[in-house]
N, C-alpha and C positions, 0 to 999 in steps of 0.2 A: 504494500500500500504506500500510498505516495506521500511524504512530508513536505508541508506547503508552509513557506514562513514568509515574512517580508525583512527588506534590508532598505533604510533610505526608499525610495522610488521602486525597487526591483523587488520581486517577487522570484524567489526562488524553490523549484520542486525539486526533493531528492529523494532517493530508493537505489536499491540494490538493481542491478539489472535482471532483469527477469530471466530464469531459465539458465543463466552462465556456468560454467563449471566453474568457474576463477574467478574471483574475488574482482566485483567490479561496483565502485559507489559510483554515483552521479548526482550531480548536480545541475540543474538546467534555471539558468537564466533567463527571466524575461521584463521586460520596459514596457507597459503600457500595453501587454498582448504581443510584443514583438519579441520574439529568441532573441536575445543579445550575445551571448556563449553558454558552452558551457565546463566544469569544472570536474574534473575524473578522478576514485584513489583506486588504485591501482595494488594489491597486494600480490607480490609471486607464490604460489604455491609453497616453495620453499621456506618461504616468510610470514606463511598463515600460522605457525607454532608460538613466533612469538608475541602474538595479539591472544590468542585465545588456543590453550593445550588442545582443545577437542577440533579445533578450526572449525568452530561453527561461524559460520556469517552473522547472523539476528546477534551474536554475543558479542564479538568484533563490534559491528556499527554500533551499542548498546555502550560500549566502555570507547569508545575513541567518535562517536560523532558530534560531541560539543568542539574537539579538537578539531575536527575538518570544517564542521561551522564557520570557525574563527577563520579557519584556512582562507575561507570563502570570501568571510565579509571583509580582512584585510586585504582580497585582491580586488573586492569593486571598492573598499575606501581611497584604492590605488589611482582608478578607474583604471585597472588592466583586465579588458575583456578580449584576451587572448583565450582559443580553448584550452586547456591545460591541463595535464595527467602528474598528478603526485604518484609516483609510484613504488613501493616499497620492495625493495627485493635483498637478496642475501649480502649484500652491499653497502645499505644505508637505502636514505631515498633520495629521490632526484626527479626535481618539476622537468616534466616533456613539452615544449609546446608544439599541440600537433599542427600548426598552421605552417610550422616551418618543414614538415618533416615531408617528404614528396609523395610516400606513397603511406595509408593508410596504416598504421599500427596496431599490432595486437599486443592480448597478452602472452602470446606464444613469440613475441619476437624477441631480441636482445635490444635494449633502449640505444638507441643513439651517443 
């Protein structure tokens, strides 16, 4: 089900992607009924152990989604409406912008 808030002027929905095997939040921007961007977390497989032992998702988003929250509303207090993938893998994490990247990204890729 879908989490509807507002920020300033924007209205933002977020949810899990429906149906993904791999861990994928979203965040979808909108102005007045207009998409504006939107905003991605990204967890690698590898990386779902250390948000929640069982890698449940509903647990994960339940203990880190005031955290991406903030993610959010710091990038439009920015006005950076780049789309953008925070994405956590065995690494650390690292913001993707996908408007730079040429061909469509997945979670099965290696990040840039």
């Amino acid at each position: 089900m879908d989490r509807k808030w507002k920020h300033k002027e924007f209205e933002v929905k977020e949810n899990l992607k429906p149906g993904s095997e791999h861990f994928q939040y979203f965040f979808v921007v909108t102005e007045k009924g207009q998409k504006k961007c939107n905003y991605c977390v990204w967890i690698e497989d590898e990386a779902l152990s250390r948000f929640d032992r069982s890698k449940d998702f509903e647990s994960i988003v339940s203990g880190k989604r005031e955290d991406w929250k903030g993610w959010v509303m710091e990038k439009l207090d920015q006005g950076d409406f780049r789309n953008l993938v925070l994405k956590f893998g065995e690494e650390g994490q690292v913001e993707i912008d996908l408007d730079k990247i040429p061909e469509k990204v997945t979670m099965d890729q290696p990040h840039p």
